[in-house]
C-alpha positions as CSV (number, residue, x, y, z in Angstrom):
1,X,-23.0,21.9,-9.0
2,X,-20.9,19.4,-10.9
3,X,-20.7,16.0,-10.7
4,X,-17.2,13.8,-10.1
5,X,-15.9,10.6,-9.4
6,X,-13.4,9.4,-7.3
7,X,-10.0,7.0,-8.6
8,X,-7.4,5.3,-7.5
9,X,-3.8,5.5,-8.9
10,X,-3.8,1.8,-10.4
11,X,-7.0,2.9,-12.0
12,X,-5.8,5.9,-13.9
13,X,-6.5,4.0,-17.5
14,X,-8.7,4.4,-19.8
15,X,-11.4,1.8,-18.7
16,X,-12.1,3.9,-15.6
17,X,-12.2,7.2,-17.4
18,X,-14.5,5.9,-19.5
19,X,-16.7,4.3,-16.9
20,X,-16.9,7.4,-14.4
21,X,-17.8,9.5,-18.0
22,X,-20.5,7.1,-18.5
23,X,-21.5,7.1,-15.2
24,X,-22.3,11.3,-15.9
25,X,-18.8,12.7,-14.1
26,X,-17.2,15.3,-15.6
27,X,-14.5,16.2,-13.1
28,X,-12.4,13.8,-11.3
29,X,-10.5,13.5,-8.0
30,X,-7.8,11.3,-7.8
31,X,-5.9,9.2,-4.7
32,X,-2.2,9.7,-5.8
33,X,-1.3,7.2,-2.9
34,X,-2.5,4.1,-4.0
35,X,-2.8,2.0,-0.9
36,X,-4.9,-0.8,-2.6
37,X,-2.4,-1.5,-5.2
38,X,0.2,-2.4,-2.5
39,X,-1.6,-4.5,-0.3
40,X,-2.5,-7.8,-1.9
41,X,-5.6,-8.2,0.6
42,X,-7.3,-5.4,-1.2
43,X,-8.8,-6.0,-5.3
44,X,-6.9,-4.5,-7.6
45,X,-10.2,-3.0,-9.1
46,X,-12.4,-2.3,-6.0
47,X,-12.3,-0.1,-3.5
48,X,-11.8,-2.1,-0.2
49,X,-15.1,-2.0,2.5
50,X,-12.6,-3.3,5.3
51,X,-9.5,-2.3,7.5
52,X,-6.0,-4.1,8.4
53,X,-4.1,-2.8,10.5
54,X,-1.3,-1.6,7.6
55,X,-1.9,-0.6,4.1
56,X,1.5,-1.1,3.0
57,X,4.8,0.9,3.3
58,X,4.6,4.4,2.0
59,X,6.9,5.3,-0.6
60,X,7.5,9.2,-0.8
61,X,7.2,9.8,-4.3
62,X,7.1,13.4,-5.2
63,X,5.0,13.6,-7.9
64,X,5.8,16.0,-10.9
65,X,4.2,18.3,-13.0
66,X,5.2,16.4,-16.4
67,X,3.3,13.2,-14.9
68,X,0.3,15.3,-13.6
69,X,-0.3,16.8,-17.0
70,X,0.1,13.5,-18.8
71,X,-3.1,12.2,-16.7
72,X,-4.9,15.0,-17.2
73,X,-4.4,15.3,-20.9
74,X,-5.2,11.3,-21.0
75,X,-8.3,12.2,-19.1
76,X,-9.3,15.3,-21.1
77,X,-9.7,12.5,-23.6
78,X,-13.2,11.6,-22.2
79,X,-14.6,14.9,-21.7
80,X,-13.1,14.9,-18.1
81,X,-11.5,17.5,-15.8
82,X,-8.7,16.6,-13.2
83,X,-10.2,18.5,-10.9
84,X,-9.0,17.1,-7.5
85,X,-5.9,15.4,-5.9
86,X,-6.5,13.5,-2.0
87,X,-3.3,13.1,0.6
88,X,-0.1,13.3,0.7
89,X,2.2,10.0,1.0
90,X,2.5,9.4,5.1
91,X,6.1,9.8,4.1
92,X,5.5,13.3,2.7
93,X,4.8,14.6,6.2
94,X,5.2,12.2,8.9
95,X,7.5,14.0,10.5
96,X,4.9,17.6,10.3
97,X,2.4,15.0,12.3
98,X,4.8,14.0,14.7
99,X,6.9,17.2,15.2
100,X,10.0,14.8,14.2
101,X,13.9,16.1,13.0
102,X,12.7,16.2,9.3
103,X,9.5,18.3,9.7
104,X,11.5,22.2,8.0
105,X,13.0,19.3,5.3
106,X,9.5,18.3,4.6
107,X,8.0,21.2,4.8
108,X,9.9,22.2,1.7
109,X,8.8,18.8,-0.3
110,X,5.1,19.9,0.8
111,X,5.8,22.7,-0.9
112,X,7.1,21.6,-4.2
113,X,4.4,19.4,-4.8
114,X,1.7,22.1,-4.2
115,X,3.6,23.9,-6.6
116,X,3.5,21.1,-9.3
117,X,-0.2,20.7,-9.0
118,X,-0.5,24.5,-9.3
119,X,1.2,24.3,-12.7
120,X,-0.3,21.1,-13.4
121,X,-3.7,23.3,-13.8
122,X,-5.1,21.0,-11.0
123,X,-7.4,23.6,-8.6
124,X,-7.8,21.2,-5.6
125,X,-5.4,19.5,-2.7
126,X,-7.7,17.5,-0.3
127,X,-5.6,16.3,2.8
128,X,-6.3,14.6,6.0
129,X,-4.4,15.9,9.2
130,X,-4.1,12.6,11.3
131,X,-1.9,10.7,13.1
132,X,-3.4,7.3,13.0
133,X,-5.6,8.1,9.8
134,X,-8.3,5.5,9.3
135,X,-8.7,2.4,11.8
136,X,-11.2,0.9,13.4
137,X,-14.0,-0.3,10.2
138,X,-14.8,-3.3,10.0
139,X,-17.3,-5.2,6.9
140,X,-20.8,-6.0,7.4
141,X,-23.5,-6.9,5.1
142,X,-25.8,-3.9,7.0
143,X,-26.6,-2.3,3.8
144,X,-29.6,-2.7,1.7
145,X,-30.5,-6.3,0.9
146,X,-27.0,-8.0,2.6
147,X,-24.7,-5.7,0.6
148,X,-21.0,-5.4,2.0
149,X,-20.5,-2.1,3.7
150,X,-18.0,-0.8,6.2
151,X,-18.7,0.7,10.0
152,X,-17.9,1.3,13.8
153,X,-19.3,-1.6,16.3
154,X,-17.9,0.0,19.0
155,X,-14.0,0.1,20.2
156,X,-12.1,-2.8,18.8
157,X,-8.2,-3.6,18.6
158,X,-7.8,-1.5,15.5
159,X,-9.1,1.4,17.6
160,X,-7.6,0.9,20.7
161,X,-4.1,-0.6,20.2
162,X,-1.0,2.1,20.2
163,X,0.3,3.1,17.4
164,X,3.5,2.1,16.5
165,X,6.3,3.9,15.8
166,X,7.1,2.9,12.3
167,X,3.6,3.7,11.7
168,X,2.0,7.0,10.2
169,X,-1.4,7.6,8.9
170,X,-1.7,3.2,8.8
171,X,0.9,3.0,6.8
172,X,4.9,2.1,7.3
173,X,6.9,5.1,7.2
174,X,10.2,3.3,9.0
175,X,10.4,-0.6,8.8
176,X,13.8,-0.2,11.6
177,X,11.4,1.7,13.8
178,X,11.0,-0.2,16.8
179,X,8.5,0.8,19.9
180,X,5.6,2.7,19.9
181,X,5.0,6.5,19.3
182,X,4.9,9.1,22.0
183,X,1.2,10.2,22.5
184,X,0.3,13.5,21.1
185,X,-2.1,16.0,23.3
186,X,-5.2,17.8,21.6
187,X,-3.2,21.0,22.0
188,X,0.1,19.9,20.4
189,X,-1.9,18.7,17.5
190,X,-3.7,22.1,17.0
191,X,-0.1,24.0,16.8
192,X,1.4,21.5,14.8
193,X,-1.7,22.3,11.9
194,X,-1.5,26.1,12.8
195,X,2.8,25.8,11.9
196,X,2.2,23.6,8.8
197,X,-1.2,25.9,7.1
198,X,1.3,29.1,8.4
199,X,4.0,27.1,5.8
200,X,1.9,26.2,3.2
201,X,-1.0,28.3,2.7
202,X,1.2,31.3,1.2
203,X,2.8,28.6,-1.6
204,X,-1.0,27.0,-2.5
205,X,-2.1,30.9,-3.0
206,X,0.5,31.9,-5.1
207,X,0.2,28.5,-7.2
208,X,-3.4,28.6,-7.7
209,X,-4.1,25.6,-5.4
210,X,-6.6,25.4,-2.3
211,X,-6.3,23.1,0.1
212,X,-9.0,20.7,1.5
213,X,-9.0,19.5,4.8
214,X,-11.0,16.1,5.1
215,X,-12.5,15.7,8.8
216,X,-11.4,12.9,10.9
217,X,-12.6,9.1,9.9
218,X,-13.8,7.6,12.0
219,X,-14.9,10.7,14.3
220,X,-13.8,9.3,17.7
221,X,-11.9,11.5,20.2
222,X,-8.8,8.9,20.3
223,X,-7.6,6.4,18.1
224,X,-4.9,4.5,18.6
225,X,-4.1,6.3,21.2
226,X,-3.8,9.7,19.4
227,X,-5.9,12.5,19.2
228,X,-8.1,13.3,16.7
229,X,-8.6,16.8,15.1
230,X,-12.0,17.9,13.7
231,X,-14.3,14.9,15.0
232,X,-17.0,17.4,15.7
233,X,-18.9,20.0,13.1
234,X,-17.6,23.2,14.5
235,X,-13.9,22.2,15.0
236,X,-13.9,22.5,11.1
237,X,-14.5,26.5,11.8
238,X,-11.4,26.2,14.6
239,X,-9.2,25.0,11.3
240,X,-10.4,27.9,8.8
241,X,-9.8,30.4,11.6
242,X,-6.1,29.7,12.1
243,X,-4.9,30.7,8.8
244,X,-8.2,32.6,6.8
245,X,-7.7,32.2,2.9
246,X,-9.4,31.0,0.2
247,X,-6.7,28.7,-0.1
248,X,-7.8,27.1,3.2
249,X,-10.8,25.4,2.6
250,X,-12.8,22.4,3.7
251,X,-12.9,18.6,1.6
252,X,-16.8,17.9,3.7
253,X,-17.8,14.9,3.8
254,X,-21.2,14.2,4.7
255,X,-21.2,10.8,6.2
256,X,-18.0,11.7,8.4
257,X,-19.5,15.0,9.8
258,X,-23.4,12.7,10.5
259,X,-21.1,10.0,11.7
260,X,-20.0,12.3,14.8
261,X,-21.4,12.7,17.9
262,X,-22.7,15.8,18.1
263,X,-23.9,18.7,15.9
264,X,-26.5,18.8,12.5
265,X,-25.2,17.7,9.5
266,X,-27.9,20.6,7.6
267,X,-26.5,23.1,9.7
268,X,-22.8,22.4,9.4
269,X,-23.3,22.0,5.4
270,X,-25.2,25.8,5.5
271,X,-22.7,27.1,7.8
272,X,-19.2,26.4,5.6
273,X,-21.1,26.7,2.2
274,X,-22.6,29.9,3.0
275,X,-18.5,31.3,3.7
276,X,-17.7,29.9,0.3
277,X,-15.4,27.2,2.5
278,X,-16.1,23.6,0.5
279,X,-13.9,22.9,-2.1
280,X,-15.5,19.9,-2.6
281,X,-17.9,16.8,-1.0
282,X,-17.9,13.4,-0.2
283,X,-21.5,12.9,-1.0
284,X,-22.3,9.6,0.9
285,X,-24.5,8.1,3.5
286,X,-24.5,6.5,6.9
287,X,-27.0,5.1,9.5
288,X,-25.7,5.8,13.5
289,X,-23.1,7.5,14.8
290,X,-20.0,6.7,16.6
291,X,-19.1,4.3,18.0
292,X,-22.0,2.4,16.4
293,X,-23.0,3.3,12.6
294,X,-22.1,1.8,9.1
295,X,-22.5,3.1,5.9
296,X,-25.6,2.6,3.2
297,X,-26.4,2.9,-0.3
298,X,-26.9,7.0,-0.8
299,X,-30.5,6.7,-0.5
300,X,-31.2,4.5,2.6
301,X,-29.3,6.4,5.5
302,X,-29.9,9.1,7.9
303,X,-29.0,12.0,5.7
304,X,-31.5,13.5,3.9
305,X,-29.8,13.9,0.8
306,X,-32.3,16.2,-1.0
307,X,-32.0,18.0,1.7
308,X,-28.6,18.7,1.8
309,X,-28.6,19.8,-2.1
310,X,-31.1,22.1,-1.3
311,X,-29.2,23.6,1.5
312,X,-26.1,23.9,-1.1
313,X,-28.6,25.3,-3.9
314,X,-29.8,27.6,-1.8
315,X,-26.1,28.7,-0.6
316,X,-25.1,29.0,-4.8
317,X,-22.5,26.1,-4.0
318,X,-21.1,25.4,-7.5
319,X,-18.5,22.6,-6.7
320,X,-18.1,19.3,-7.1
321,X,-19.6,16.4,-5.5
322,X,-18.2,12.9,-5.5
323,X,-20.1,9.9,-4.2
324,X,-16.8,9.0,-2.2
325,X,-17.5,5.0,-0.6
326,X,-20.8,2.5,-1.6
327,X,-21.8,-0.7,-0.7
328,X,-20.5,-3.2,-3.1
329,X,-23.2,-5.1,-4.5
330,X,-23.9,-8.7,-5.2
331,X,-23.0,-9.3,-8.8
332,X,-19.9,-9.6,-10.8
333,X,-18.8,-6.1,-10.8
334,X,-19.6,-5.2,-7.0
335,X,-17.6,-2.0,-6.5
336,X,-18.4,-0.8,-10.5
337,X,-22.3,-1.4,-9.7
338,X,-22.3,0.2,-6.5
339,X,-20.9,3.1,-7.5
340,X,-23.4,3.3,-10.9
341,X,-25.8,3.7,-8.4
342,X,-24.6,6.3,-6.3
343,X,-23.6,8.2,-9.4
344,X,-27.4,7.3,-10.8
345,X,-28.8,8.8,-7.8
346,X,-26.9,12.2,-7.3
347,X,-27.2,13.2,-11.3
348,X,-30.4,12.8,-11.1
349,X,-31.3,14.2,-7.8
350,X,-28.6,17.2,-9.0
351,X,-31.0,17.4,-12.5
352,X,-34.4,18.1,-9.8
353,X,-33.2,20.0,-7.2
């Protein structure tokens, strides 16, 4: 198993490569769509712990092979792999969510920039198939000792209030859109995934590229009045059996899949590793489940986190794990500490196990 570390566009410098190399990473996975850097309620160097209801207008860039290889050749400097790239700009693919007019145009941009990560030498494409994407957290200090964290306390506005239509995965995709969006059923959802992995499977075989499918965050059955996708264990299964491929593979993460209501995490983690169907994990804790949990420090939640490694040994996984969110803890570098810690933690629990 390998050891990563998770950035942020705004922090593709060489500060950040040098911290996640001295924090033991050797591959990285990066957030192309930098949501934090547009949003001025978010730090510039941390990773937020809370919601708002927007993170900013999306922007559509299609990003090309020329820039992908200059960040991996500026990370290669620091003994690190770009191993990993997460979610397509909301304006990529809105209208594939929603079934809208431009879906067969954006299909084709979809395409392109599978291909340019293909060439780019980059083996991973971790995406999220949701209409209302993440909504609903809110900060507390529930983690170990006061620290800021993020959770569910049951439904809340966030949760609960329409999407609107200029919305897409919380972010603006049409500022003239006025009203709210039509609601989507459960089923319409499942054919509009089984059209778009039928499209784009093919391309990410023939460039090299798997694709990662991240489960739904947080794992309710509606939010904002849309449907959610794989908010339970075996739905993941549902998803790899509508287009079978290496190329369509799973981005699990732990604390989503304990978060849910039903189903074993140590099970679930067995049951996709054992088909070879994890690209890669979001290695990260969590006490509750919905619609009441929050997330902890990596060694203070439900999970049983040596457990889980076993599980993987013991199914020869040999990807990557990245600690994915932390409490942010109370000092002058709260995200960078936090995530010390989690990266602490895993290499070392990675070294005995």
């Amino acid at each position: 198993m390998k050891l990563g570390f998770g950035l942020y566009k705004h922090m593709l410098d060489d500060e950040h490569f040098a911290f996640a190399r001295q924090c033991g990473a050797t591959h990285v996975v990066v957030h192309m769509v930098d949501y934090f850097h547009r949003n001025d309620r978010f730090s510039r160097s941390n990773q937020p712990v809370g919601d708002t209801q927007g993170w900013g207008t999306a922007q559509a860039e299609i990003w090309s092979t020329e820039e992908l290889l200059d960040i991996r050749a500026r990370m290669e400097k620091f003994g690190l792999t770009f191993f990993a790239i997460e979610n397509f700009d909301p304006c990529h693919w809105d209208d594939i969510l929603f079934d809208g007019p431009k879906k067969n145009q954006q299909i084709e941009t979809v395409k392109q920039i599978i291909r340019n990560v293909g060439a780019a030498g980059i083996p991973v494409f971790g995406y999220n198939f949701s209409l209302a994407g993440v909504a609903g957290r809110i900060e507390e200090n529930k983690a170990r000792g006061g620290a800021k964290t993020v959770g569910l306390n049951g439904a809340n506005e966030q949760t609960e209030s329409p999407l609107p239509a200029s919305m897409a995965w919380n972010m603006v995709v049409d500022e003239d859109a006025t009203g709210l969006r039509e609601v989507t059923t459960k089923e319409q959802l499942w054919q509009r995934l089984e059209w778009f992995l039928a499209q784009i499977v093919p391309v990410a075989e023939e460039a090299g590229v798997r694709l990662a499918a991240h489960p739904d965050d947080p794992p309710l059955e509606f939010v904002r009045g849309q449907p959610r996708l794989v908010n339970q264990p075996h739905l993941y299964q549902k998803l790899l059996n509508l287009q079978p491929s290496h190329a369509n593979a799973l981005e699990f993460c732990l604390g989503t899949i304990a978060e849910m209501s039903a189903g074993d995490v140590y099970q679930a983690v067995e049951q996709y590793a054992q088909q070879d169907a994890i690209a890669y994990i979001h290695f990260r804790n969590v006490k509750g489940k919905v619609p009441y949990y929050h997330e902890t420090f990596i060694d203070e939640g439900d999970i049983d986190m040596p457990k889980v490694l076993r599980v993987l040994k013991e199914c020869k996984f040999d990807g990557v794990l990245i600690p994915d969110h932390s409490p942010q803890m109370s000092c002058e570098a709260p995200w960078h500490s936090g995530m010390a810690y989690a990266m602490g933690y895993m290499k070392a629990l990675m070294q005995v196990i």
